[in-house]
Residue frames relative to the residue before (quaternion, step in Angstrom):
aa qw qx qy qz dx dy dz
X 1.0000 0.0000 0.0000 0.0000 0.00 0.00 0.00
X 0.5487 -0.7060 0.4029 0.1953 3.40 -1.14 0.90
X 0.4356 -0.7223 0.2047 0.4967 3.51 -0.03 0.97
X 0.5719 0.6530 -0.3399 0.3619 3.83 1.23 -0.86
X 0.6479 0.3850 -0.4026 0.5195 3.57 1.49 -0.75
X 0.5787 0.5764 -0.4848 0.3128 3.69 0.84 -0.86
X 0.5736 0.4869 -0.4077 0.5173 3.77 0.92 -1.50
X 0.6754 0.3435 -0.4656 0.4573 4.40 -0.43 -0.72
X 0.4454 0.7653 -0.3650 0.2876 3.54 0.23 -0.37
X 0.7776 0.3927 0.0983 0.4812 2.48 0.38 -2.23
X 0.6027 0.5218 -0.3334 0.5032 3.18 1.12 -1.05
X 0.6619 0.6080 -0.2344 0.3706 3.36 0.28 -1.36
X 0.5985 0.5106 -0.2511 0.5640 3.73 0.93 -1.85
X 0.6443 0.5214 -0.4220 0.3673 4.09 0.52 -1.03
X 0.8011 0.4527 -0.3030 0.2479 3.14 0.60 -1.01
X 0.3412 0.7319 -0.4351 0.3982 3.32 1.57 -0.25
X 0.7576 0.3705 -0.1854 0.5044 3.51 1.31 -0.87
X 0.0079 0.8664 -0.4988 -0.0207 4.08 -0.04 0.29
X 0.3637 -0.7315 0.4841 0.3136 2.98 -0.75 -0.07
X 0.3648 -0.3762 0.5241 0.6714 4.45 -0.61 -0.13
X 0.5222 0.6323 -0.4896 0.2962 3.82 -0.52 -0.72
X 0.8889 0.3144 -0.0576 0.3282 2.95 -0.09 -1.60
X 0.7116 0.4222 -0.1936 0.5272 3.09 1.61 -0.77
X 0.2885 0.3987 -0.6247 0.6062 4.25 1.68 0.48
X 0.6185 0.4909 -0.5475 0.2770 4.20 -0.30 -0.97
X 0.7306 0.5091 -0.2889 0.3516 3.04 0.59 -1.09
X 0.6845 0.4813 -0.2537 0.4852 3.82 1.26 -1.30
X 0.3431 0.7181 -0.4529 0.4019 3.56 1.57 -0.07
X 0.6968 0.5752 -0.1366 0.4062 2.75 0.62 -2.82
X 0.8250 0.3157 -0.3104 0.3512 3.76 -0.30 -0.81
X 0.4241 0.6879 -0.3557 0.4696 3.24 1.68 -0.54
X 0.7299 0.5679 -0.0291 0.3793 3.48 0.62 -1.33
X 0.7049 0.3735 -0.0666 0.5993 3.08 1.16 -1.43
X 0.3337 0.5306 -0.5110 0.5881 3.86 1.20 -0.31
X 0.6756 0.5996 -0.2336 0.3598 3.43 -0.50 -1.84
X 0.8053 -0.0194 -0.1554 0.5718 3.67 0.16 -0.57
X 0.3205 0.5628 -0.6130 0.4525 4.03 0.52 0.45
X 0.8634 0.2494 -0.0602 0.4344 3.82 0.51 -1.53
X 0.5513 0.5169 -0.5383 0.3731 3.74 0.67 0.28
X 0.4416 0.6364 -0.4990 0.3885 4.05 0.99 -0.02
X 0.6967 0.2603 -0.2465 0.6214 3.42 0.48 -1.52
X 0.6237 0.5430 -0.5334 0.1776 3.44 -0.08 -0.69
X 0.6475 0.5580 -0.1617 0.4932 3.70 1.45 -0.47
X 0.6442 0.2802 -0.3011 0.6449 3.29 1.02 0.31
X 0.4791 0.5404 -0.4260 0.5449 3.43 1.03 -0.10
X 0.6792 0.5762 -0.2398 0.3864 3.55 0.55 -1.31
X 0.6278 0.5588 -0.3996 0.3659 3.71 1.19 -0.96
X 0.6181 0.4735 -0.1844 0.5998 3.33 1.55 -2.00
X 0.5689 -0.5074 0.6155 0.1999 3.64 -0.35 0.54
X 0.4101 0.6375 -0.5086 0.4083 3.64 1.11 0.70
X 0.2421 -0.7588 0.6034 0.0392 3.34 -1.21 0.48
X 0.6559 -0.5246 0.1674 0.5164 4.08 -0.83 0.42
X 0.6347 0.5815 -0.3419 0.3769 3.32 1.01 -1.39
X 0.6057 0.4595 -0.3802 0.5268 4.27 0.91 -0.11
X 0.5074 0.6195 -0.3308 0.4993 3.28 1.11 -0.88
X 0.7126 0.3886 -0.1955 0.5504 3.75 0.38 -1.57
X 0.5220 0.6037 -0.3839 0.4644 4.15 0.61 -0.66
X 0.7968 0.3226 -0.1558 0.4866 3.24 0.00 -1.38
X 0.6537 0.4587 -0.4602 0.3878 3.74 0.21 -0.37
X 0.6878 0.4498 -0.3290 0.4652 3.45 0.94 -1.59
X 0.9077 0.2286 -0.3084 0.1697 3.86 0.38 -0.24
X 0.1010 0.7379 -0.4075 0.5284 2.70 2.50 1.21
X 0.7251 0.5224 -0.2612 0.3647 3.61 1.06 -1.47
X 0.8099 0.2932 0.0278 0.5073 3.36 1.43 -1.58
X 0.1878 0.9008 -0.3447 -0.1858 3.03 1.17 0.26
X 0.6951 0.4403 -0.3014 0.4819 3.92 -1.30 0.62
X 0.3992 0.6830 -0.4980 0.3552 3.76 1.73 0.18
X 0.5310 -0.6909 0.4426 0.2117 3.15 -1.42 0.12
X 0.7427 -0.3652 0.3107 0.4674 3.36 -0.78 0.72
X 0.8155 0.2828 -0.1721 0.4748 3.28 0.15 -1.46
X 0.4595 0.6132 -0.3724 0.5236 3.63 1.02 0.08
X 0.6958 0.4437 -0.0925 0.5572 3.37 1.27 -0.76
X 0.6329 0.3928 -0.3438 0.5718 3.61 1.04 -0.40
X 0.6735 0.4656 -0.3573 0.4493 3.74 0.60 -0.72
X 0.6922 0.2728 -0.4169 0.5221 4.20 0.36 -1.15
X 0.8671 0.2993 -0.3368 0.2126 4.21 0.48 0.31
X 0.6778 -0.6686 0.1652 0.2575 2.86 1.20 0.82
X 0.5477 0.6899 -0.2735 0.3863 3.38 1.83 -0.45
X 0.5952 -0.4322 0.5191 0.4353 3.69 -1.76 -0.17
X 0.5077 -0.5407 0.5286 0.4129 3.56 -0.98 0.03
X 0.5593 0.5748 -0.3445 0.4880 3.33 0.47 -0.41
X 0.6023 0.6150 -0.2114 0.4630 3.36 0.70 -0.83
X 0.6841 0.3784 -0.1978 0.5913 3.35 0.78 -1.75
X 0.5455 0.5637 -0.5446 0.2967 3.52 0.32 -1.13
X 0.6825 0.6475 -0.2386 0.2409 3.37 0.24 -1.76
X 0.5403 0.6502 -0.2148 0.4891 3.29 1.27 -1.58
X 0.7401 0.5773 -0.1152 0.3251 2.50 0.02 -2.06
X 0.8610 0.3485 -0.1883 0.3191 3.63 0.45 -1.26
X 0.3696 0.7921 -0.3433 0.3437 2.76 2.17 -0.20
X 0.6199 0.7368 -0.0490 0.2654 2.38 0.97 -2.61
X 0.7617 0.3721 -0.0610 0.5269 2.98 0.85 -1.92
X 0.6051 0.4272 -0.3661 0.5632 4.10 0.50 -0.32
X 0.7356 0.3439 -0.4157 0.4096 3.90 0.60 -0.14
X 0.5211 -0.5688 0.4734 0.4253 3.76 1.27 -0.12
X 0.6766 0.5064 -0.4835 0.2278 3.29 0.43 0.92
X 0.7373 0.3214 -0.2118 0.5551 3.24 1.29 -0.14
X 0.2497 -0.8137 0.4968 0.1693 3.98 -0.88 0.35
X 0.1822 -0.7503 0.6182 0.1474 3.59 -0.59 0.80
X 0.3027 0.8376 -0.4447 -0.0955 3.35 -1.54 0.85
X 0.6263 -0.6447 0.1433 0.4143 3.00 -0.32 1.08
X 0.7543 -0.4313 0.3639 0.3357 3.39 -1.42 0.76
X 0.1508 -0.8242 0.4802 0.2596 3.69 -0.76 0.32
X 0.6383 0.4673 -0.3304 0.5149 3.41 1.59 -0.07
X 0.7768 0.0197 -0.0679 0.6258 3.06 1.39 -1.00
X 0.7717 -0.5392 0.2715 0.2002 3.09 -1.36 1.68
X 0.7675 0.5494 -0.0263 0.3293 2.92 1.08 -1.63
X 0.5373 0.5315 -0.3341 0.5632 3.53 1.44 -0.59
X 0.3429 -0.5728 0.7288 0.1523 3.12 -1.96 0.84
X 0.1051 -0.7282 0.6574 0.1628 3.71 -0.96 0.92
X 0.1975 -0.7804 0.5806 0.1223 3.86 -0.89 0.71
X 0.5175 0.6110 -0.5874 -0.1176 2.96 -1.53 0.40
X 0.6379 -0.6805 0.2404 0.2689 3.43 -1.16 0.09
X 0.8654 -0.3988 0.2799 0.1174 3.27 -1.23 0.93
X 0.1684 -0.6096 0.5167 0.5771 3.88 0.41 0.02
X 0.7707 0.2413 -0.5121 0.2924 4.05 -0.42 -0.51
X 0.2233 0.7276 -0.4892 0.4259 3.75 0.99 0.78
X 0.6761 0.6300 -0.1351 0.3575 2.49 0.65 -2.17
X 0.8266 0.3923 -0.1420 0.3777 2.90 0.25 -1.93
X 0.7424 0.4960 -0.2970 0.3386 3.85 0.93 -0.69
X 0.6394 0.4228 -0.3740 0.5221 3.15 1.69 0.02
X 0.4912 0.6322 -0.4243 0.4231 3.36 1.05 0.50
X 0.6955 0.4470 -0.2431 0.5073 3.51 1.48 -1.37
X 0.5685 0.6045 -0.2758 0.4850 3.71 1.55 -0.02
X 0.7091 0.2905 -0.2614 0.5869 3.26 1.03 -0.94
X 0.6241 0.5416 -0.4430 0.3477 3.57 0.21 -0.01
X 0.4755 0.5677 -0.3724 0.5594 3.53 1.41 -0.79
X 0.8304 0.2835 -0.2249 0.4237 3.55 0.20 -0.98
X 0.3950 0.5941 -0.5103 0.4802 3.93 1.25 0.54
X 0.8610 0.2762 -0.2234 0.3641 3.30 0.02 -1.32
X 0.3605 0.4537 -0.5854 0.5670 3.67 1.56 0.31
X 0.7548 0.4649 -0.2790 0.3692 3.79 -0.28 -0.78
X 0.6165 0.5344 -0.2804 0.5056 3.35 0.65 -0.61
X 0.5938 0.6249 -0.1484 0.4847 3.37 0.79 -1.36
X 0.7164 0.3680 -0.1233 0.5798 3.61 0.46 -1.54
X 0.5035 0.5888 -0.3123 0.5499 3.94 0.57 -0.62
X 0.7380 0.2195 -0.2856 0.5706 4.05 -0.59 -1.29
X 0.6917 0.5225 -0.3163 0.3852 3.73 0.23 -0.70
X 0.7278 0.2391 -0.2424 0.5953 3.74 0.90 -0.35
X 0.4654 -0.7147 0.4497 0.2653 3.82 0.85 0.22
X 0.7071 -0.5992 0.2610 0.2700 3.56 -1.49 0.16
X 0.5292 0.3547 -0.4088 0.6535 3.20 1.46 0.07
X 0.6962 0.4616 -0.4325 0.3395 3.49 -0.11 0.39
X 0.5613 0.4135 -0.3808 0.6075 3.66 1.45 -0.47
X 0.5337 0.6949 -0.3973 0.2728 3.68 1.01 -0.56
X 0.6979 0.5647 -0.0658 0.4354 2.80 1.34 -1.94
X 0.5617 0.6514 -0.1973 0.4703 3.12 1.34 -1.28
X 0.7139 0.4376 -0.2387 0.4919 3.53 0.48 -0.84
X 0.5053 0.6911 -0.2552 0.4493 3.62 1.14 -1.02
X 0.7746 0.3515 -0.1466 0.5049 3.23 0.72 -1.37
X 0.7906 0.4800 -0.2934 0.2418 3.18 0.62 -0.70
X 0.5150 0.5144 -0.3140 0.6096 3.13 2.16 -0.21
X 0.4749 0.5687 -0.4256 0.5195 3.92 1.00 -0.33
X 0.6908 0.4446 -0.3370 0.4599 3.89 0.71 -0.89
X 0.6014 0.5407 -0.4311 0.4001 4.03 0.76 -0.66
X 0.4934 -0.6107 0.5611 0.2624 2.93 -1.70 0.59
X 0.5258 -0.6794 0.2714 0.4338 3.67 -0.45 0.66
X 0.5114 0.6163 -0.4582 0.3856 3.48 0.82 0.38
X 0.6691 0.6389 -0.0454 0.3768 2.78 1.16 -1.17
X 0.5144 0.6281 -0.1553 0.5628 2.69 1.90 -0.96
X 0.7225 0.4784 -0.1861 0.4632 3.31 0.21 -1.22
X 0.7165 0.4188 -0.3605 0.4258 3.05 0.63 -0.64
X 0.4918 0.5965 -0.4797 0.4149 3.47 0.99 -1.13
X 0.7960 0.5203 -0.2542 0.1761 3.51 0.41 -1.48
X 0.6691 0.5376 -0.3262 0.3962 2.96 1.48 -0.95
X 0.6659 0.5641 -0.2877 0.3943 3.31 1.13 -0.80
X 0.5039 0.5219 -0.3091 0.6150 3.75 1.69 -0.35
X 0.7682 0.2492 -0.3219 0.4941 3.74 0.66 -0.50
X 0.6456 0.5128 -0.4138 0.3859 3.54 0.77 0.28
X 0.4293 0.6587 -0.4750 0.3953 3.51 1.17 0.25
């Protein structure tokens, strides 16, 4: 074995072992890194009297588009009441469309607006070039890893969902 694989190895085999230490460092880190992932949009959010939970709306039905309310209450995690709020915001500024179900009456079908469109574009881009940035700088086994873990951290609902919505693109 080459000494560079022998040294990842090892490195790798260590971590199986952490310390609490090392692993608050870590709950620091994401703590932190959250923090500046969101303080881009969180400023243009801030002009429009927007707030994260519109921020998190509009991406997820930028992502899926035509999902359903409840499709929306379940990948975010919120009260309806909650969403409602968003939601009506969303919708009274012209950025998001509700429409009714065509099998069933009852469903709300969402999507967004071209200026929808466009604000979840000027949001996600803020958070590309923070990501992008952080990515060339930690290399490909490290966004590799990086991903790894972060799907290792979902609950398996969560999971799934993540996935379907990654395989439905």
């Amino acid at each position: 074995m080459a000494d560079g694989q022998s040294q990842s190895a090892s490195t790798g085999q260590a971590l199986l072992y952490l310390t609490d230490e090392q692993l608050r460092q870590g709950i620091e880190a994401m703590f932190f890194a959250y923090r500046g992932f969101t303080a881009d949009p969180d400023r243009i959010l801030e002009e429009l009297s927007y707030g994260r939970a519109h921020h998190r709306a509009l991406h997820f039905i930028h992502c899926a588009p035509g999902t359903t309310v409840n499709n929306l209450l379940a990948i975010l995690g919120v009260t309806k009441q909650s969403l409602n709020r968003v939601l009506r915001t969303l919708i009274e500024d012209g950025l998001v469309q509700s429409h009714i179900g065509r099998s069933d009456k009852r469903e709300r079908h969402l999507t967004l607006t071209e200026a929808g469109k466009a604000l979840e574009q000027q949001l996600s881009d803020a958070q590309r070039v923070r990501m992008r940035d952080a990515y060339r700088k930690a290399g490909p086994e490290a966004v590799a890893g990086f991903k790894t873990v972060l799907e290792a951290m979902m609950d398996e609902d969560m999971r799934q969902a993540y996935i379907a919505l990654r395989d439905g693109r």
